[in-house]
C-alpha positions as CSV (number, residue, x, y, z in Angstrom):
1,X,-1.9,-0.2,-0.9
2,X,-5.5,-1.1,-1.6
3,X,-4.5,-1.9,-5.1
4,X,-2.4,-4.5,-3.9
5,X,-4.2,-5.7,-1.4
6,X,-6.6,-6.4,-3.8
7,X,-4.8,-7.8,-6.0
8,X,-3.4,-10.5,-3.9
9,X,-6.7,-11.7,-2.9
10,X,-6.2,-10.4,0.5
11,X,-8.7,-9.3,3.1
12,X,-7.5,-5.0,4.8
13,X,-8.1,-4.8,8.4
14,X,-8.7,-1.6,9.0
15,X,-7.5,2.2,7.2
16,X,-4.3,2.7,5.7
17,X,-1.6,4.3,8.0
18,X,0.8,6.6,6.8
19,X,3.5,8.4,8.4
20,X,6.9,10.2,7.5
21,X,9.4,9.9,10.1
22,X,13.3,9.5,10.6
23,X,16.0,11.3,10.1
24,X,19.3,11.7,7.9
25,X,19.5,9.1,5.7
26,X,16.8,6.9,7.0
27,X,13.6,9.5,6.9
28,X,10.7,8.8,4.9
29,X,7.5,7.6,4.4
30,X,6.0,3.8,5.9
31,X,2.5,2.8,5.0
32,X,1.5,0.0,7.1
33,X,-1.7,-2.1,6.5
34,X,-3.1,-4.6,8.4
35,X,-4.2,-7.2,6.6
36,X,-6.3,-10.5,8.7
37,X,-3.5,-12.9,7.4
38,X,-0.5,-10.6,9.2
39,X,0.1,-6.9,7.5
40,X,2.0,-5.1,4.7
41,X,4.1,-2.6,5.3
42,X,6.4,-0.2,2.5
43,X,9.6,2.3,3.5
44,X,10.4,4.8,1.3
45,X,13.6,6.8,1.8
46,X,13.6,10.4,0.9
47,X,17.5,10.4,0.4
48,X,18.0,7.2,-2.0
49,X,14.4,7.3,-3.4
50,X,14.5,3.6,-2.5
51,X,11.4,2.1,-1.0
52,X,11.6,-1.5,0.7
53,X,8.1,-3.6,0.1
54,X,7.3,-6.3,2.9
55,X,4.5,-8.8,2.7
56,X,4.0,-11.1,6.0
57,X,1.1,-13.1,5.3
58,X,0.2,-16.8,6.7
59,X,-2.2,-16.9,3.6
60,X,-0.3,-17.8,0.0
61,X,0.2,-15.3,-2.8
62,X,2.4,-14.9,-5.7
63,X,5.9,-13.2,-4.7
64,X,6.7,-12.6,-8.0
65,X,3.4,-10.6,-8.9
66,X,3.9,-8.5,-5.9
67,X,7.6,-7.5,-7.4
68,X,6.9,-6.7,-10.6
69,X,3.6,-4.7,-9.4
70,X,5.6,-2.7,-7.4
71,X,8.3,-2.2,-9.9
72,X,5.6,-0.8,-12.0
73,X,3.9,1.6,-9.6
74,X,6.8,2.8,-8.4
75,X,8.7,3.2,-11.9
76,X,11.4,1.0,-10.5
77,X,14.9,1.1,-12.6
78,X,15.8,-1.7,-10.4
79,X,14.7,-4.2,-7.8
80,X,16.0,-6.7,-5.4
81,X,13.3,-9.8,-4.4
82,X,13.8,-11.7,-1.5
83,X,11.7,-14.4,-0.5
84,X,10.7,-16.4,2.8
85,X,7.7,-19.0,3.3
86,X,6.3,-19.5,6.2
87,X,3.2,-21.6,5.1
């Protein structure tokens, strides 16, 4: 999460929280960071080994980067992108 964080030119607001919660097939981990434009947050499913990547910022950044980042530090075999602005 710092990684990206950094990466995106964006500024953490406070420690990384992560907890593992859930149950069936919905349990897994979310890391949540706040970020001072809005926050991050990632869901990873234990039972699909899927993980779901949001980035609510007010600030701009490159969607696309953020993706293929992700792809590759998760070892994606496939992803899904979609994309709202709200600047």
């Amino acid at each position: 999460m710092v990684e990206l964080v950094d990466r995106i030119d964006m500024v953490r607001f406070g420690e990384t929280q992560i907890v593992h919660f859930g149950s069936g097939d919905k349990a897994g981990f979310t890391v949540l960071q706040l970020i001072e434009t809005s926050m991050i947050s990632i869901h990873f499913v234990d039972e699909t080994n899927a993980a779901y990547v949001n980035v609510f910022s007010c600030k701009g950044y490159d969607p696309e980067f953020v993706a293929q980042f992700c792809k590759e530090k998760f070892e994606a075999e496939s992803m899904e992108t979609k994309v709202s602005y709200r600047y």
